[in-house]
C-alpha positions in Angstrom: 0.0 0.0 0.0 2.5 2.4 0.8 5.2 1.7 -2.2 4.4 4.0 -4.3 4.3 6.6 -2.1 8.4 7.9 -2.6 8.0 11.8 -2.5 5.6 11.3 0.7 7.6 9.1 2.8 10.6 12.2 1.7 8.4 14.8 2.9 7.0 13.3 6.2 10.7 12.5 6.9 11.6 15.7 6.4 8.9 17.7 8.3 10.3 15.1 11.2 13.7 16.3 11.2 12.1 19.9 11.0 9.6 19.7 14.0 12.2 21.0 16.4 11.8 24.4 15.2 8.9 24.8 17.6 11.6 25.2 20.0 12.9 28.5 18.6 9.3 29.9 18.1 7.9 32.5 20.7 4.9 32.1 22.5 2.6 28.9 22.3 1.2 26.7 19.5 -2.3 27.3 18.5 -4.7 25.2 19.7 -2.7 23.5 21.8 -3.4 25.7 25.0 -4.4 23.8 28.7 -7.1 25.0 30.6 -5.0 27.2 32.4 -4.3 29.2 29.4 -8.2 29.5 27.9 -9.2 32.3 29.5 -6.5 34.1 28.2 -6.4 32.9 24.8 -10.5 32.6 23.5 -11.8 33.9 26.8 -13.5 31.0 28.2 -13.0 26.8 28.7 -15.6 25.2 26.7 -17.7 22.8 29.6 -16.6 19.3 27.5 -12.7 20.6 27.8 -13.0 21.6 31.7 -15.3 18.3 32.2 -12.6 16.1 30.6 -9.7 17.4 30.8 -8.1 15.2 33.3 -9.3 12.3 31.2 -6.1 11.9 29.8 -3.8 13.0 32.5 -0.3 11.2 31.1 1.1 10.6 28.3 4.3 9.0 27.5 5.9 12.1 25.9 4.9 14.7 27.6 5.8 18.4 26.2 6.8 16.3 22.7 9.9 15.5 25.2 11.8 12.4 26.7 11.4 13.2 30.3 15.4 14.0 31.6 16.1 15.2 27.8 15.5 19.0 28.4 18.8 19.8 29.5 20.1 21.4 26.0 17.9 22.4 22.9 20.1 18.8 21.0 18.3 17.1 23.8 14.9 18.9 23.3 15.5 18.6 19.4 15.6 15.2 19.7 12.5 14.4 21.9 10.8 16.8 19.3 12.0 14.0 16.9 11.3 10.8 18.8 7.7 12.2 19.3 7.0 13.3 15.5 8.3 9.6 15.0 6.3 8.0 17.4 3.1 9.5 16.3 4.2 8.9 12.6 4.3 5.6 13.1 1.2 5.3 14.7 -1.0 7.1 12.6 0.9 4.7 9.7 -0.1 1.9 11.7 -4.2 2.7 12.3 -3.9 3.2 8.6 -2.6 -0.6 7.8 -5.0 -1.7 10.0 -7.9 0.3 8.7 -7.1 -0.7 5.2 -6.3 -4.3 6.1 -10.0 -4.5 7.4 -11.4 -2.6 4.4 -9.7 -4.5 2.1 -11.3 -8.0 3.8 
């Protein structure tokens, strides 16, 4: 399924290798604010966000980090890195499966 695919896989690898320059950017991602930072952001936290938004209260890379790898911006860079790889691969995996079932 994903042969013929060449200049893709290129340009996923390459936006991986880029996602560290969130580091060097000022301020905060959009749409990626907590709760905490709602009110200042949009003005209010929507009631589903505030109702569940200790639902998910861990996650294994938090901050797009390796926990212990934020001692230099390399470090950072590379938990940037393992994280846009991590969630690569899964998307790439749901993907498989979803077209593994479709196809049967």
């Amino acid at each position: 399924m994903f042969k013929n695919f060449k200049k893709l896989w290129m340009a996923l690898g390459a936006f991986i290798l880029l996602s560290p320059l969130g580091l060097i950017a000022t301020g905060t991602a959009f749409g990626e604010w907590g709760t905490d930072q709602l009110p200042e952001e949009v003005g209010f936290v929507p009631a589903g966000l505030a109702k569940f938004a200790e639902f998910w209260s861990s996650s294994p890379l938090p901050d797009y980090g390796v926990p212990g790898w934020d001692g230099s911006f390399v470090q950072s860079a590379g938990g940037y890195v393992l994280s846009a790889l991590v969630g690569a691969g899964l998307v790439i995996l749901l993907i498989s499966l979803f077209n593994k079932i479709v196809k049967e």
